[in-house]
VOPAGU-2260 file (C-alpha; in pm, 1 decimal, decimal comma):
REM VOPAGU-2260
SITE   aa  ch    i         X         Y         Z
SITE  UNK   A    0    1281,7   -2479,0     658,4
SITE  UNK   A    1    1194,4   -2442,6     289,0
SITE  UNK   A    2     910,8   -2589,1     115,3
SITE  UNK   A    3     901,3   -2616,0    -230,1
SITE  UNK   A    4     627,7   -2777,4    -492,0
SITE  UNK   A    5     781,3   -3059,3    -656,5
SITE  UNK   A    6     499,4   -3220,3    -848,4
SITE  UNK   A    7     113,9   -3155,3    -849,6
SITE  UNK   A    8    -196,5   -3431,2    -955,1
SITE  UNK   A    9    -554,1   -3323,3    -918,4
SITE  UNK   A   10    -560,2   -3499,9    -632,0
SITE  UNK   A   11    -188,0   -3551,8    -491,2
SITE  UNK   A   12     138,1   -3270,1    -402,9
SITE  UNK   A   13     470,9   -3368,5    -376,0
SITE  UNK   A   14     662,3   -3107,1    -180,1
SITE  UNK   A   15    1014,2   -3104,5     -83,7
SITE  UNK   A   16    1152,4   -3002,1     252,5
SITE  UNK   A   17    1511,8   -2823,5     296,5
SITE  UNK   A   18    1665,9   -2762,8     637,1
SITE  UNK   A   19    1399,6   -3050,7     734,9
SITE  UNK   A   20    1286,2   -2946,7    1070,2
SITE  UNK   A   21    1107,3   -3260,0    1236,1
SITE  UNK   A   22     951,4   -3058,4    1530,6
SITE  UNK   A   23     705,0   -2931,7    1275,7
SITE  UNK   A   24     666,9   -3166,2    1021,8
SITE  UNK   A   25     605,1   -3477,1    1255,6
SITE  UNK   A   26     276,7   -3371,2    1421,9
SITE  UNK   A   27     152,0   -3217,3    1061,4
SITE  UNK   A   28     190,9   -3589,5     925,5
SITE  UNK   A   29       1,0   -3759,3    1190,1
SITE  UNK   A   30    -300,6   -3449,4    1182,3
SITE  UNK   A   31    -301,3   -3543,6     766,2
SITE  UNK   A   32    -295,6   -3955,4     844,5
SITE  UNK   A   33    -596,6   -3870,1    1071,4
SITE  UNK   A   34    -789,8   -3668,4     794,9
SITE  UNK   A   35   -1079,6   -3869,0     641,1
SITE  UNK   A   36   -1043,8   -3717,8     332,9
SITE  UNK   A   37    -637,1   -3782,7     296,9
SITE  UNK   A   38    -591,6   -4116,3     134,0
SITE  UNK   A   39    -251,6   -4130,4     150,0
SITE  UNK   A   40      44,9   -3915,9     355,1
SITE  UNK   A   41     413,0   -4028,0     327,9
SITE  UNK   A   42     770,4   -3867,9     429,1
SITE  UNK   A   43    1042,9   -4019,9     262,4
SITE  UNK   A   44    1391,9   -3879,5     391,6
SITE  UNK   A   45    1630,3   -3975,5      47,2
SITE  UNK   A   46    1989,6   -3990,8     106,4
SITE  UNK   A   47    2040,9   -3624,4     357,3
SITE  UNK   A   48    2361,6   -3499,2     114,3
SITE  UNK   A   49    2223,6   -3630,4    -224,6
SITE  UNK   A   50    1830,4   -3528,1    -216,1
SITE  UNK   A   51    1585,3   -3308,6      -9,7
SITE  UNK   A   52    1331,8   -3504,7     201,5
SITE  UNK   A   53     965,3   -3499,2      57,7
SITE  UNK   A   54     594,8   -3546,0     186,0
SITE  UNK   A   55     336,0   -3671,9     -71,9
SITE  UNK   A   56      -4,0   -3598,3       5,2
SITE  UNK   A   57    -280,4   -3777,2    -204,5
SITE  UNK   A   58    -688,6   -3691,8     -83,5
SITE  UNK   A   59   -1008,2   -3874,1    -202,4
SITE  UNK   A   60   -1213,0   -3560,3    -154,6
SITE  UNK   A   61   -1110,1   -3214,7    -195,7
SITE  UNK   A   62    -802,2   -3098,3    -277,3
SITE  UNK   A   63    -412,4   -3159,2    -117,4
SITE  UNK   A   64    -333,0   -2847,0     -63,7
SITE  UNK   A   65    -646,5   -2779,1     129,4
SITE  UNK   A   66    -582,9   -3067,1     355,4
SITE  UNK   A   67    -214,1   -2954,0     449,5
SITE  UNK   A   68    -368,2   -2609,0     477,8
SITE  UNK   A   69    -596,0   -2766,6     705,2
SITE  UNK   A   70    -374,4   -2979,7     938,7
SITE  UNK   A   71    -118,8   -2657,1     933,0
SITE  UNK   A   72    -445,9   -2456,4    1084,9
SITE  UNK   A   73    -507,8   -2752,6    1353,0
SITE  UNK   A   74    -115,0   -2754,4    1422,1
SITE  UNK   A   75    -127,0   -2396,9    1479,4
SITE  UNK   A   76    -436,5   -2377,6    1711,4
SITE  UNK   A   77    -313,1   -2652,9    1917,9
SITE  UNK   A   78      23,6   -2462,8    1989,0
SITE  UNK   A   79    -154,6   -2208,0    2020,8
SITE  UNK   A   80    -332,4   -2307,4    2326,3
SITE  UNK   A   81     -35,3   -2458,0    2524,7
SITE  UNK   A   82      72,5   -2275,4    2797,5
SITE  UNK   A   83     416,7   -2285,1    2914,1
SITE  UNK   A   84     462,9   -2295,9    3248,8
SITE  UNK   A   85     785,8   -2083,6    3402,0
């Protein structure tokens, strides 16, 4: 999965996604719907062969890129802790 900055606001990213992988990028929208200070988080998956998906993040307080920072933290201490069991 690639991530690459496709347009920056003060206080919104837009960041498109190739080789989409949903595993990761489902949980890390719901962490940054729950975030007080995110006002806004949306996927939009454009036609798969003509454009790249995208996530648009948009904050009240602070700035986007510290909130995905953020819920990419919480994503990775909560895997973190699961144990497999064999």
């Amino acid at each position: 999965m690639e991530l690459n900055l496709a347009e920056k606001t003060k206080d919104s990213v837009t960041i498109r996604i190739k080789d989409t992988n949903m595993t990761l990028i489902t949980p890390l929208l719901h962490i940054l719907s729950d975030d007080a200070n995110v006002s806004m988080v949306r996927y939009a998956d454009e036609h798969p062969e003509l454009e790249d998906p995208i996530i648009f993040v948009s904050v009240k307080k602070g700035t986007p890129e510290e909130a995905i920072k953020k819920a990419a933290l919480a994503m990775s201490e909560y895997y973190a802790t699961l144990k497999i069991n064999k």
